[in-house]
C-alpha positions in Angstrom: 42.4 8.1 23.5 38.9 9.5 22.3 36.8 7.9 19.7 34.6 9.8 17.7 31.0 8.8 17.3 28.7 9.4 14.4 24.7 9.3 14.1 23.7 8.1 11.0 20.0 9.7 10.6 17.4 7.8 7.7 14.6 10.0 6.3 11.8 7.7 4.8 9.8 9.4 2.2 6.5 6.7 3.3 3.4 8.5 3.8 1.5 5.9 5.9 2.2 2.1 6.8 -0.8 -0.3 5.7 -1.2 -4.3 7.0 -2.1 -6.2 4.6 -3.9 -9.4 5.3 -4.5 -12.2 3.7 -4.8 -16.0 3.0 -1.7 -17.8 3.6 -2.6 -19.9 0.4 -4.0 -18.7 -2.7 -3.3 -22.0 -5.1 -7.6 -21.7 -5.4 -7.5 -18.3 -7.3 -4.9 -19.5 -9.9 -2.4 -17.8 -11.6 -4.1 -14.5 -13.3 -5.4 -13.1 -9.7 -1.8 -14.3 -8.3 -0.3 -11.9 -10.8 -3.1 -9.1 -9.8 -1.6 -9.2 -6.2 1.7 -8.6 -7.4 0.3 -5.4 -9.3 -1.2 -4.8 -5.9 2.1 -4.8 -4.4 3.6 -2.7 -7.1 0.8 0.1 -6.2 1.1 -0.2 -2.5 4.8 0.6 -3.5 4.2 3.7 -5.6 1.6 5.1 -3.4 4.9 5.1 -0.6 3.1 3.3 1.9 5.3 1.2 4.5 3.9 -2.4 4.3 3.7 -4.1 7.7 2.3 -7.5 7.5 2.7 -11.4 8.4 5.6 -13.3 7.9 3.7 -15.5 5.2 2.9 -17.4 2.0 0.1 -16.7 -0.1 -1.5 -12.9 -0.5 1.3 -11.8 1.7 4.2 -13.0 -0.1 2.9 -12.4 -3.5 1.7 -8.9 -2.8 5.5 -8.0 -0.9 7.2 -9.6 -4.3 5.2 -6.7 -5.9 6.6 -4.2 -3.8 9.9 -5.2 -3.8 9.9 -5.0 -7.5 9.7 -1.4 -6.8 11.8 -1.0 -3.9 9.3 -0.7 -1.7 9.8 -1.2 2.4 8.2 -4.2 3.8 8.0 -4.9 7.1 7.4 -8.3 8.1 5.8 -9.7 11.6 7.0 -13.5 13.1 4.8 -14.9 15.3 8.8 -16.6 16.6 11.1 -15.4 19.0 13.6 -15.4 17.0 15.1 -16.9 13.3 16.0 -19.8 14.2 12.0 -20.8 15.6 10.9 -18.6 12.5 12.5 -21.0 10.3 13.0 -24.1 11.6 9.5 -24.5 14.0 6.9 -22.4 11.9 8.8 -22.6 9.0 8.1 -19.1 7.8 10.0 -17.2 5.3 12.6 -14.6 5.6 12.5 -12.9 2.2 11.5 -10.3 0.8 11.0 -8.3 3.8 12.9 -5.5 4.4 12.5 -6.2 8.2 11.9 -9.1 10.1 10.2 -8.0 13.8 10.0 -11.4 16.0 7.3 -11.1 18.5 7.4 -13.8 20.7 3.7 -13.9 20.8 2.5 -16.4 18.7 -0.2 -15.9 16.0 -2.6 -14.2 17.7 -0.3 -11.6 19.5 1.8 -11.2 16.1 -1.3 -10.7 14.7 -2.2 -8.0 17.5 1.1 -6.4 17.0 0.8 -5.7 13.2 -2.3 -4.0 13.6 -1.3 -1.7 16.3 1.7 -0.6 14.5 -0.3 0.3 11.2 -2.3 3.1 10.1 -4.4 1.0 8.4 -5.6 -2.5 6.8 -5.8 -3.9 3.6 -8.1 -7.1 3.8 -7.3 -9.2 0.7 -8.6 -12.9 -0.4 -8.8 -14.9 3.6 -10.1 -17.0 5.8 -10.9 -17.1 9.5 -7.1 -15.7 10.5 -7.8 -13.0 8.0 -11.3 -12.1 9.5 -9.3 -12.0 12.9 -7.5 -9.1 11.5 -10.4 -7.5 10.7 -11.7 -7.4 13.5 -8.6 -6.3 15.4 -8.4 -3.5 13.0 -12.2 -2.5 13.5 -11.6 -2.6 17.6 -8.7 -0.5 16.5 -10.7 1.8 15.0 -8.5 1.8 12.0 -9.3 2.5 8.4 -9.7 -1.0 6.4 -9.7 -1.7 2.7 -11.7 -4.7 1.4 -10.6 -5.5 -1.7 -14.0 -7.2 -2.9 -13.3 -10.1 -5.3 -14.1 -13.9 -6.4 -13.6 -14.8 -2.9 -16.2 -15.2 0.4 -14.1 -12.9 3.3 -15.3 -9.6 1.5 -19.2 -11.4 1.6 -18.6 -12.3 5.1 -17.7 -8.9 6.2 -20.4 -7.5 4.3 -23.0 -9.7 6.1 -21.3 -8.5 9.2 -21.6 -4.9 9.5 -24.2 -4.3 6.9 -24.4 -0.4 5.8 -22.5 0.4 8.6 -19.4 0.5 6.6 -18.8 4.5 6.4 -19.0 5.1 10.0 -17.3 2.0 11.0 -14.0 3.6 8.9 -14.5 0.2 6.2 -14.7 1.2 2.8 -15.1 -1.7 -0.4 -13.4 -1.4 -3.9 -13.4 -4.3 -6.5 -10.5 -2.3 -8.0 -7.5 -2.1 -6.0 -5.5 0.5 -7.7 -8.6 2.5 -6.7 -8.9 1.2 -3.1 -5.2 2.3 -2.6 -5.8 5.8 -3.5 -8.7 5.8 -1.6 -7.6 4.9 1.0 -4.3 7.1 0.5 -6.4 9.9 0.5 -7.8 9.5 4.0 -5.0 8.8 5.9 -3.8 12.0 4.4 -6.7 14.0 5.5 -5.7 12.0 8.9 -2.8 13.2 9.0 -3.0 16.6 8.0 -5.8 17.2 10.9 -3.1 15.7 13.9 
């Protein structure tokens, strides 16, 4: 008896994949910037970027609600082994990610993972785990967003690298519709030069 196999092949229309980072609780900013994320989200979604990011409350969970309003792919990254230590031991979510990848690693190698595996950052509202990121992402020599706003991370990364911004690949925008198509337009200049 023979059994027939068939390949299913899946052509994603996503020009690039972006990390977002973020704080993993945003209850400071109140409601009005918690809706901005969302419109964040919603862009990141239009634009066709892949989302990779943490398994998380806060900026990451409001900005993925954005993009899955728009049927955006959103891939998420556990610092578990699996589900049941996702859930039950770091009590993480499991919606609304497309995609669940459990590394194993803990925080800092999750972390680690999620950067490699992106084109680029996003760095939204954070604290010290978001400025961790950062950093990953600048040793990466990735392209990183910083959406500048009422909180101190953007400040802090301002302090750090000074003017050096440009040739460090770190550009600032206030507005992050703009931010997103500026930064949509580089990777695609990336890209088309590979």
């Amino acid at each position: 008896m023979k059994f027939k196999t068939s390949v299913i092949i899946i052509t994603m229309k996503q020009k690039h994949s972006i990390c977002i980072a973020g704080a993993s609780d945003l209850s400071h900013l109140g409601l009005d910037k918690i809706d901005s994320v969302k419109l964040f989200g919603q862009e990141l979604a239009k634009a066709g970027f892949v989302i990779n990011t943490a398994t998380a409350s806060g900026f990451s969970f409001w900005a993925l609600k954005g993009v899955s309003e728009k049927n955006g792919v959103v891939i998420g990254f556990s610092p578990a082994s699996n589900e049941r230590e996702h859930v039950n031991l770091y009590k993480l979510p499991i919606e609304p990610f497309s995609s669940v990848i459990y590394t194993g690693f803990g925080y800092p190698g999750r972390n680690m993972i999620m950067t490699r595996s992106s084109d680029a950052l996003i760095i939204g509202p954070g604290y010290i785990e978001t400025f961790h990121e950062f950093m990953m992402g600048l040793e990466e020599g990735k392209l990183i967003g910083v959406w500048e706003g009422g909180w101190e991370i953007d400040e802090a990364i301002h302090d750090l690298i000074g003017k050096k911004g440009k040739s460090l690949n770190v550009i600032f925008e206030k507005d992050p519709i703009k931010l997103i198509e500026r930064m949509a337009k580089i990777l695609d200049v990336k890209k088309s030069k590979k």
